[in-house]
C-alpha positions in Angstrom: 96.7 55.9 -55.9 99.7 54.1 -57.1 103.0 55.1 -56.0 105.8 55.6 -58.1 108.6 53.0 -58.1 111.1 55.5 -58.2 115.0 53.7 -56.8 117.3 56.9 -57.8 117.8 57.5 -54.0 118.9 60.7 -52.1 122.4 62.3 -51.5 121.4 63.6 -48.3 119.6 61.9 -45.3 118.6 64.2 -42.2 117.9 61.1 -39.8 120.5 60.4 -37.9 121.4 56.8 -36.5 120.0 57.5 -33.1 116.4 58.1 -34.4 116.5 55.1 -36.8 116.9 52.7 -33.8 113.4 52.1 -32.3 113.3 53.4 -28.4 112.2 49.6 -27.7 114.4 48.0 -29.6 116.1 45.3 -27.2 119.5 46.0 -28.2 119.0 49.5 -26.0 118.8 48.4 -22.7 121.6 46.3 -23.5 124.5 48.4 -24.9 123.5 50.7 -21.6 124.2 47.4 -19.5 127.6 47.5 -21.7 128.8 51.2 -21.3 128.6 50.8 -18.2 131.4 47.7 -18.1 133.6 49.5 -20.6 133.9 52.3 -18.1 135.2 50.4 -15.6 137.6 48.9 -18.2 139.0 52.1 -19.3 142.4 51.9 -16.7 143.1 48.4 -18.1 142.6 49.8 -21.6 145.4 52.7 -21.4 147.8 50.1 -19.5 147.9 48.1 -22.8 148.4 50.5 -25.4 151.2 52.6 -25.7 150.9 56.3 -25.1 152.8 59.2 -26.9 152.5 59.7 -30.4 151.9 57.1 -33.2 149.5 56.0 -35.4 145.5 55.6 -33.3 144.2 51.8 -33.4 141.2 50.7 -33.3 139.2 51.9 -30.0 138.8 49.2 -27.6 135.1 50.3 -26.7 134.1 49.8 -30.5 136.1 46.8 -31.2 134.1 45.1 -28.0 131.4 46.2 -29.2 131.4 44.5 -32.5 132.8 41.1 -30.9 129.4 41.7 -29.0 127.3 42.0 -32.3 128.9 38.9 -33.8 128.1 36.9 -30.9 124.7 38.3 -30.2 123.8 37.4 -34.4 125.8 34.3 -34.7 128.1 36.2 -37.1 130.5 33.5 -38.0 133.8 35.2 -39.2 135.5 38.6 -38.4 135.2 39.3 -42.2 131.4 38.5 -42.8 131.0 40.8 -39.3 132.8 43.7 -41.0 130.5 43.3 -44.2 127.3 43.3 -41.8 128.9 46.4 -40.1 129.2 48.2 -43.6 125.6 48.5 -44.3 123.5 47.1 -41.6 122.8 50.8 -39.5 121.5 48.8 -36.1 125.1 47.3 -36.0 126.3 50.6 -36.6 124.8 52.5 -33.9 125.9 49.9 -31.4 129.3 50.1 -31.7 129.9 53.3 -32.0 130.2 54.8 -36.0 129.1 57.7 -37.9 127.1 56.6 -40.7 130.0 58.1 -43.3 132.9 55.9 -41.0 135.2 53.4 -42.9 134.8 49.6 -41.8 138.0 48.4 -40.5 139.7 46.3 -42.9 139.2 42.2 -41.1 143.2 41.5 -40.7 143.0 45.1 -38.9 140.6 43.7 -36.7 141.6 40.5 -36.0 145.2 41.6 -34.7 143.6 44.5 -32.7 141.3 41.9 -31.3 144.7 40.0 -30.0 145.9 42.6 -28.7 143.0 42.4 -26.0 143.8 38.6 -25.6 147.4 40.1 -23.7 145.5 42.1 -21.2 143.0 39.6 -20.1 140.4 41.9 -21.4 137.5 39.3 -21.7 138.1 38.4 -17.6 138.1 41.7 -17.2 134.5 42.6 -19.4 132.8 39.5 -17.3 134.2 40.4 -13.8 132.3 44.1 -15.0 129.3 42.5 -16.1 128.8 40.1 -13.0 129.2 43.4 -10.7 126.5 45.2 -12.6 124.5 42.3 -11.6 125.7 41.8 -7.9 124.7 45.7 -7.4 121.0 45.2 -8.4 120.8 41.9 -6.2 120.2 39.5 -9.0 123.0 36.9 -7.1 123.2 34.5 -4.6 125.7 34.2 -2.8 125.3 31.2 -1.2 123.9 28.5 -3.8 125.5 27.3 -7.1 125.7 24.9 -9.6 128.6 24.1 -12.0 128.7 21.7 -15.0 131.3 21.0 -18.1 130.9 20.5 -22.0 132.8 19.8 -25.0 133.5 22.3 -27.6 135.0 20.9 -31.0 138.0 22.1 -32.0 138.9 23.8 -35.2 140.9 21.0 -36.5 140.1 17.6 -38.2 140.7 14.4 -37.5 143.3 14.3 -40.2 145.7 16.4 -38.4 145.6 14.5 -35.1 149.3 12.3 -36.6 152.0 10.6 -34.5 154.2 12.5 -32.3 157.7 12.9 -34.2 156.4 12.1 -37.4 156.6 14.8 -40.2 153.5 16.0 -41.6 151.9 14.6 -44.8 152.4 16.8 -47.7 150.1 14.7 -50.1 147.7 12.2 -50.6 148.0 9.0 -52.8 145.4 10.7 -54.8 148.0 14.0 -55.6 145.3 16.2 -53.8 147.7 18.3 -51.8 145.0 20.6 -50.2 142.4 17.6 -48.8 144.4 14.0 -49.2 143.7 11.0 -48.3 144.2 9.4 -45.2 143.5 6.5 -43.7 143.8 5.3 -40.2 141.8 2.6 -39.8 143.1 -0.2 -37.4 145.7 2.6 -36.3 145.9 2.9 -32.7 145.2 6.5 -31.6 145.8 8.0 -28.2 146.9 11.3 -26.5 150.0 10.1 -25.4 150.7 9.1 -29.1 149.4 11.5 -31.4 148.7 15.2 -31.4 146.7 17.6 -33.9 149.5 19.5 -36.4 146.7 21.7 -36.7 145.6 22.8 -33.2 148.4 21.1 -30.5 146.3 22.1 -27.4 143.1 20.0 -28.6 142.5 16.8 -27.1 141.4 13.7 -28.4 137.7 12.6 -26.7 135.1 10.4 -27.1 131.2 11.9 -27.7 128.4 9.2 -27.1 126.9 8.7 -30.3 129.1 10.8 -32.3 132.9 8.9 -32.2 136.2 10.8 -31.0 136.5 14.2 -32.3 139.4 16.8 -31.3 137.7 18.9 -28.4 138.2 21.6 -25.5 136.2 21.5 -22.4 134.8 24.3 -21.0 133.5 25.0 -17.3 130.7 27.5 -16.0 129.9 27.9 -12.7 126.0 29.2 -12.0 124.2 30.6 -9.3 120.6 29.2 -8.4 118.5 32.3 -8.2 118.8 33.4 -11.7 121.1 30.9 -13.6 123.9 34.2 -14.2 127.3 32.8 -14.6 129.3 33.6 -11.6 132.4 31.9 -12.9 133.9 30.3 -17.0 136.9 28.6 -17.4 138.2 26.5 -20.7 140.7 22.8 -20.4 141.8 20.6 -21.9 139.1 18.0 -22.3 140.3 15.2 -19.6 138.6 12.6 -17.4 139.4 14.6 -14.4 139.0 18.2 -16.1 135.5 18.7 -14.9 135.9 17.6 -11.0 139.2 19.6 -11.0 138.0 23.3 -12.8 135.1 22.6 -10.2 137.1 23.1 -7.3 139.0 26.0 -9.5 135.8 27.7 -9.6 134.2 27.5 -6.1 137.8 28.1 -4.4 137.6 31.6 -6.6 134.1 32.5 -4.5 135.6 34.1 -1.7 133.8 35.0 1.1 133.8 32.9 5.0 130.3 31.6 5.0 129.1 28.1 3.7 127.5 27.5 0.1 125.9 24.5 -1.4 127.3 23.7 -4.6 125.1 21.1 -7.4 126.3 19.2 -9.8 125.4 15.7 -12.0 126.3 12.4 -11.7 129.7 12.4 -13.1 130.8 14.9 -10.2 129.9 11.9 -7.2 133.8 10.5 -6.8 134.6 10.5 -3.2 137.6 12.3 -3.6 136.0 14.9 -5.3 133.2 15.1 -2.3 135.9 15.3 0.3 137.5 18.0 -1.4 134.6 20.2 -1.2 134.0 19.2 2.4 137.5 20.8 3.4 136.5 24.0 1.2 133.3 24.6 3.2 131.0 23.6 0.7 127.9 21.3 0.6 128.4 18.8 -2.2 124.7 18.8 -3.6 125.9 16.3 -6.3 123.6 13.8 -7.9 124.2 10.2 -6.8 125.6 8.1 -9.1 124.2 4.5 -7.6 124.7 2.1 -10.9 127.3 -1.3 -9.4 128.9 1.8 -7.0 128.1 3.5 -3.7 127.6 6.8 -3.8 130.0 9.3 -2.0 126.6 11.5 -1.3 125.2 9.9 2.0 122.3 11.0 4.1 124.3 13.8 5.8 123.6 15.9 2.4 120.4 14.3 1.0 118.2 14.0 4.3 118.2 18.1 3.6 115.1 19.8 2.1 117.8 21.7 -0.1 119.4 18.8 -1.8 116.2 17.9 -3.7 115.9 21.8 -4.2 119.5 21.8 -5.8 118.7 18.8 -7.9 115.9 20.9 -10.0 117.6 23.8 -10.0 121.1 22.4 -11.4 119.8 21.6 -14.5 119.0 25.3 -15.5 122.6 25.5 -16.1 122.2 23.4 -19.8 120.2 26.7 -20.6 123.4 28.8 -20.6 125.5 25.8 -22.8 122.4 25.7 -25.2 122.4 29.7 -25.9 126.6 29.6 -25.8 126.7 26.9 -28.7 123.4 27.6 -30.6 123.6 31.5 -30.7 127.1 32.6 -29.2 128.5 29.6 -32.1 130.6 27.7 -29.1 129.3 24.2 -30.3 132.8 24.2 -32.7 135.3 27.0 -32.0 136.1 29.4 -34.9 139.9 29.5 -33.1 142.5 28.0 -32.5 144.7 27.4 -29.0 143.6 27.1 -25.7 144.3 31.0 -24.8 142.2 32.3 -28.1 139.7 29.5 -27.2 139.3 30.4 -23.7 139.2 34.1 -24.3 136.4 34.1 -26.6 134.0 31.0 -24.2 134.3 34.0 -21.4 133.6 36.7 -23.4 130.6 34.4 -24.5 129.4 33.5 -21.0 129.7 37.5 -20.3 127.3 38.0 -23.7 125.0 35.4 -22.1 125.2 37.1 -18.7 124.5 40.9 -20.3 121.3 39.1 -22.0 120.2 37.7 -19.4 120.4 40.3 -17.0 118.5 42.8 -19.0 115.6 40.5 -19.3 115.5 40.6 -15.4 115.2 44.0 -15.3 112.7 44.1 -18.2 110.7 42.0 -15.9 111.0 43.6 -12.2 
């Protein structure tokens, strides 16, 4: 029997959000994994806002919440997440509203969201995240792996203008919002010029792409289960890799020795040395083309260096998910401190995803 296409709707609905959500839905396990870190965050949440009487923001635990969804669903703007978060009930649920609660209004949400960026929230969310992991032994404390990549800036080529020189109001071609510029033949360097868009953003060169404006950010890896131990965001520089390196593995802690991998662009002697005096064993891949390498067979005579080598490249799985899904190929910010706040908060995303798939498995 046919049934009738009847689209007049209820007024009423006696389901609530927490039996619309299938028990198996992976999104479960998950916001578990992140109750659990927001706990722990709660003293650094009252030491940021003010206390007494006054008007009530919006609650940290939610607004982390939805910075979760948007990065978990490639949402691409604050304002498209708030339109998802109107009528999509799954995105509901996990944050934390009622079906009848109002959607924060996007500039709402966007200055609440700086607000976190004072208190060094999104260190705070990862540091929980990587303990959750370190109590159910998914870490290793002794071998790692760390590696660099650029992330575009939100600024154009346009903007990156001599130092000192005021910025162009128009075009030849009278179109004030996109004009025309041309710098061809026009010697362009750091030291010269600088973005009137995004100051912080360096000028680098891409193989096969040209020079675009770009960050660089860092992650440092452990070998058992490729969880990031460790995220930081430069400046993109020649030496920025070798130097938030030793950043990194210095932040380890801990008196006993670790091995620590890395590619070819890491084997400068220097850089090897450095490691040396930190009690680490430079497991870097030897870069032989017209050079010696700094690796010698004090390292590579070791059944763990080839080991290393394999393992070390695991770490391109956590850039892949942090620029295809988490949206970190190009930056949706601005300024190194915005910039770096939200490529943690990514890596701890990644980590949270990656750690309940471990325990799906064991």
């Amino acid at each position: 029997m046919r049934g009738d296409d009847q689209q007049s709707g209820s007024m009423f609905s006696y389901v609530g959000l927490e039996e619309r959500v299938p028990q198996d839905h992976p999104l479960r396990p998950l916001r578990k994994l992140v109750n659990e870190a927001l706990r722990e965050l709660s003293p650094r949440f009252d030491a940021i806002y003010a206390k007494g009487m006054g008007r009530p923001s919006v609650a940290p635990e939610k607004l982390l919440r939805a910075l979760l969804i948007q990065v978990l669903y490639s949402i691409r703007s604050e304002r498209q997440l708030m339109e998802q978060l109107d009528y999509n009930l799954l995105y509901r649920w996990f944050v934390g509203l009622a079906m009848d609660d109002e959607v924060w209004d996007p500039t709402v949400f966007t200055k609440n969201r700086d607000r976190l960026l004072e208190g060094e929230i999104a260190e705070g969310f990862f540091e929980a995240v990587l303990a959750q992991a370190r109590e159910r032994g998914l870490l290793s404390q002794e071998h790692f792996t760390v590696d660099g990549t650029l992330i575009e800036a939100w600024a154009s080529q346009k903007s990156f203008q001599r130092k000192g020189k005021q910025p162009r109001r128009g075009g030849d071609d009278d179109d004030r919002g996109n004009p025309t510029v041309d710098f061809r033949g026009e010697q362009r360097s750091n030291e010269t010029h600088v973005s009137t868009t995004d100051p912080q953003a360096r000028l680098v060169m891409r193989k096969g792409e040209g020079a675009k404006l770009a960050y660089q950010g860092h992650v440092l890896t452990e070998n058992r289960n490729g969880l990031v131990v460790g995220a930081k965001l430069t400046q993109a520089s020649g030496r920025a890799e070798r130097e938030a390196a030793l950043e990194l593995v210095s932040e380890l802690g801990g008196t006993h020795r670790v091995t620590l991998g890395a590619d070819k662009g890491y084997d400068v002697r220097g850089f090897v040395e450095e490691l040396r005096a930190l009690g680490v064993t430079p497991h870097v891949a030897q870069n032989t083309t017209n050079r010696r390498s700094a690796i010698d067979e004090r390292t590579t005579r070791h059944p763990g260096y080839p080991r290393s080598q394999r393992t070390r490249k695991r770490v391109e799985e956590v850039f892949g998910w942090m620029k295809t899904v988490g949206l970190m190929r190009k930056t949706r910010h601005r300024g190194a401190d915005r910039v770096g706040w939200v490529f943690t908060f990514t890596a701890a995303a990644y980590n949270l995803v990656r750690i309940r798939n471990l325990l799906e498995a064991t």
